[in-house]
C-alpha positions in Angstrom: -90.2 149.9 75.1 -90.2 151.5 78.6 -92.1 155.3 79.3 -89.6 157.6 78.0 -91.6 160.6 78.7 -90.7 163.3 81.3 -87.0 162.6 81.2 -85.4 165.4 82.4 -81.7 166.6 83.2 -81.8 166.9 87.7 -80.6 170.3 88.7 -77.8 168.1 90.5 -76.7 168.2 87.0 -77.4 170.9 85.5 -75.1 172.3 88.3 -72.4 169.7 87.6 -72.4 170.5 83.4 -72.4 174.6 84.2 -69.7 174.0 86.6 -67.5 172.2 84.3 -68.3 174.8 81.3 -67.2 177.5 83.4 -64.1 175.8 84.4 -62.2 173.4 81.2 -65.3 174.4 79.3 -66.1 170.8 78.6 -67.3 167.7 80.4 -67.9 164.4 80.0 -71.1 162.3 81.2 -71.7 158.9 81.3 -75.6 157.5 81.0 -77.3 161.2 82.0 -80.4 160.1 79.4 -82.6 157.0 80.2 -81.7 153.7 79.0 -84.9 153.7 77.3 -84.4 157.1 75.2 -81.3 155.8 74.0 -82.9 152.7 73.1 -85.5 154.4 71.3 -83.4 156.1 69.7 -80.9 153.7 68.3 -84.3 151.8 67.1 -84.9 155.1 65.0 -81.8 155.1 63.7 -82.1 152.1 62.8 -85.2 152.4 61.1 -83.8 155.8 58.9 -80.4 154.3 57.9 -81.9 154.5 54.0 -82.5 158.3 54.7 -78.8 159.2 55.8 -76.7 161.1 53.6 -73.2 161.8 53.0 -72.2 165.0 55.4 -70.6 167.9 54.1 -68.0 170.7 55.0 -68.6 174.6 55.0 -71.7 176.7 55.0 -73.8 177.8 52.0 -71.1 179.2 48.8 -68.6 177.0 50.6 -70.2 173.9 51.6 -68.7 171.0 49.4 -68.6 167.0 50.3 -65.2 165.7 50.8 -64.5 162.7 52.0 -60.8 163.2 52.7 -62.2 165.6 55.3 -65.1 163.8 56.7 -67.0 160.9 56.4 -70.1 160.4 58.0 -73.6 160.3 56.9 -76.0 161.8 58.4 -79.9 162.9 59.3 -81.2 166.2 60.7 -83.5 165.3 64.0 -87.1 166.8 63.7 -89.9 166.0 66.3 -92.4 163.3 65.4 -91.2 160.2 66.6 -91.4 159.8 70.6 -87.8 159.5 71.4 -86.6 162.2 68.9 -89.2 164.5 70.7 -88.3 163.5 74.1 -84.6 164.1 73.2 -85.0 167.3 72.0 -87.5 168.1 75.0 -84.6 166.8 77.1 -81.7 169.2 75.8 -84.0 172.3 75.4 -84.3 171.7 79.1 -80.5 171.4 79.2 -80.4 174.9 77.4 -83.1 176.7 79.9 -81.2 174.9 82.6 -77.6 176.2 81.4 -78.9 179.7 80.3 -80.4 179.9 84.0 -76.7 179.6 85.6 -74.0 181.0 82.9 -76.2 183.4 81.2 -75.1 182.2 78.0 -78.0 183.3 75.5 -78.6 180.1 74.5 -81.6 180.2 71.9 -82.3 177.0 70.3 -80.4 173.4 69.6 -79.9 172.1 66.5 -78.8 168.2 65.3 -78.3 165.3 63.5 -77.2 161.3 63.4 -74.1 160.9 61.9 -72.7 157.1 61.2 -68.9 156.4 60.3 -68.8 153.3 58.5 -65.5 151.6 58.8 -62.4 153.7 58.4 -64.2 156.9 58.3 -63.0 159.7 60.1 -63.4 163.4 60.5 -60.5 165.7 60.5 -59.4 167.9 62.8 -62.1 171.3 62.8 -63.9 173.5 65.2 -67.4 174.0 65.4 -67.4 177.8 65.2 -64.9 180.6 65.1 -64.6 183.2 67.7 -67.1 185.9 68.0 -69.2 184.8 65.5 -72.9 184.5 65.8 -74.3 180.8 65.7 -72.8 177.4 67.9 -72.0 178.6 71.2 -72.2 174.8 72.6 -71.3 171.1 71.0 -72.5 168.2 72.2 -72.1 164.1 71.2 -74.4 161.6 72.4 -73.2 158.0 71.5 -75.1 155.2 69.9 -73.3 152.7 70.1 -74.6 149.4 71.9 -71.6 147.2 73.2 -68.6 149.2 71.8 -65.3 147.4 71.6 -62.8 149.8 72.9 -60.1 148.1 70.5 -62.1 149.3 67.7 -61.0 152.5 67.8 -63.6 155.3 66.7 -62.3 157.8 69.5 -63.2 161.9 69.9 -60.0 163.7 70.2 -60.4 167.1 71.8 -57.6 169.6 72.3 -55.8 173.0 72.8 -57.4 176.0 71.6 -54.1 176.3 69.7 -54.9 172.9 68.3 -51.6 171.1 69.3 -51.9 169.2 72.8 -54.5 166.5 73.5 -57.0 167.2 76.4 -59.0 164.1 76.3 -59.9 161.0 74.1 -63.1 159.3 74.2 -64.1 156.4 73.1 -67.5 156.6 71.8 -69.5 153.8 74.4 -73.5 154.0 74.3 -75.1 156.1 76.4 -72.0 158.8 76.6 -72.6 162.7 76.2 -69.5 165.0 76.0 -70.3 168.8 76.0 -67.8 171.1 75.3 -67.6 175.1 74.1 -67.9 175.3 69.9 -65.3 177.8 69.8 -62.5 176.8 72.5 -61.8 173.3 70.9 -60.8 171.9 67.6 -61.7 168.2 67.6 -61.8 165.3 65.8 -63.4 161.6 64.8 -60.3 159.4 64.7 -61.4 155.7 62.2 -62.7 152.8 63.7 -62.7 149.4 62.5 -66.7 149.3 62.6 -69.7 151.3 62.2 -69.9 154.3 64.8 -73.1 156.6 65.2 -73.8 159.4 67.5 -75.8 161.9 67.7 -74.0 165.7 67.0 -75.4 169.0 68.3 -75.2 172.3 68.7 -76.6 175.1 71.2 -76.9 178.2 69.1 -76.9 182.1 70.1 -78.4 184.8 67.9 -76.5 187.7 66.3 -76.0 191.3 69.1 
């Protein structure tokens, strides 16, 4: 595997991502990570697929697994292995880098692998609620090596009434989409093969 050390978002970026939060408060970018941090860390992946389990829905009293609602399995990322560490070193510089320009409060990041096998979706949600302490900032990073676009397997973002489409994505490797927790409901539309991404989350504390 190539160095994957050192990667680091350019301030050419950082400008471009803060821009585009402060405007339609989502953007998408294609191949901002090295080619050999995604490798490494579809080669994880691949190597924890016996450690993923189902996802559920809700927090603490309410959380519950429902596959009518969602239907991916998933993995918490912790450092340890090179390109975990190096992707979280990567987005932590994201958050110092977005905090630096919107002000935002940003105070730690928070994810996990998730992998829809086929026919699995995720209905329509948003990340966080208004005014509400916790995810401030969602972001997907896609696994996917040599995506057929006919497969479906698309993020759907819209309104924040929830009713009109804003964008569709289809979930090609190497493809980040950042967007505000609380000003989109999204969802994971069904594919006809296995889909994984990374999910995250830029968190602010409690006032």
């Amino acid at each position: 595997m190539m160095d994957i050390t050192n990667a680091s978002p350019s301030e050419l970026l950082l400008d471009q991502i803060a821009d585009a939060l402060a405007g339609p408060g989502f953007i998408l970018l294609d191949q901002p990570l090295p080619p050999s941090l995604i490798q490494g860390l579809i080669e994880h992946l691949r190597a924890q697929q016996a450690a993923l389990a189902p996802a559920g829905v809700g927090r603490q009293g309410d959380y519950q697994r429902n596959q009518d609602i969602r239907g991916d399995a998933i993995q918490w990322l912790e450092p340890g292995n090179p390109a975990v560490t190096e992707f979280l070193s990567w987005m932590d510089k994201l958050r110092l880098g977005i905090n630096q320009r919107l002000f935002l409060g940003l105070f730690d990041y928070e994810s996990h692998y998730a992998v829809y096998a086929p026919g699995a979706f995720y209905q329509k949600h948003r990340d966080a609620f208004r005014g509400k302490p916790g995810r401030k900032l969602s972001t997907v990073l896609y696994l996917n090596q040599a995506w057929d676009l006919m497969a479906g397997g698309e993020l759907v973002l819209y309104d924040e009434a929830g009713e009109n489409e804003l964008i569709r994505l289809a979930p090609e490797c190497g493809r980040l989409v950042i967007f505000l927790s609380e000003d989109f409901p999204h969802e994971v539309l069904p594919a006809k093969q296995f889909r994984q991404s990374i999910a995250g989350w830029f968190r602010i504390k409690a006032l």
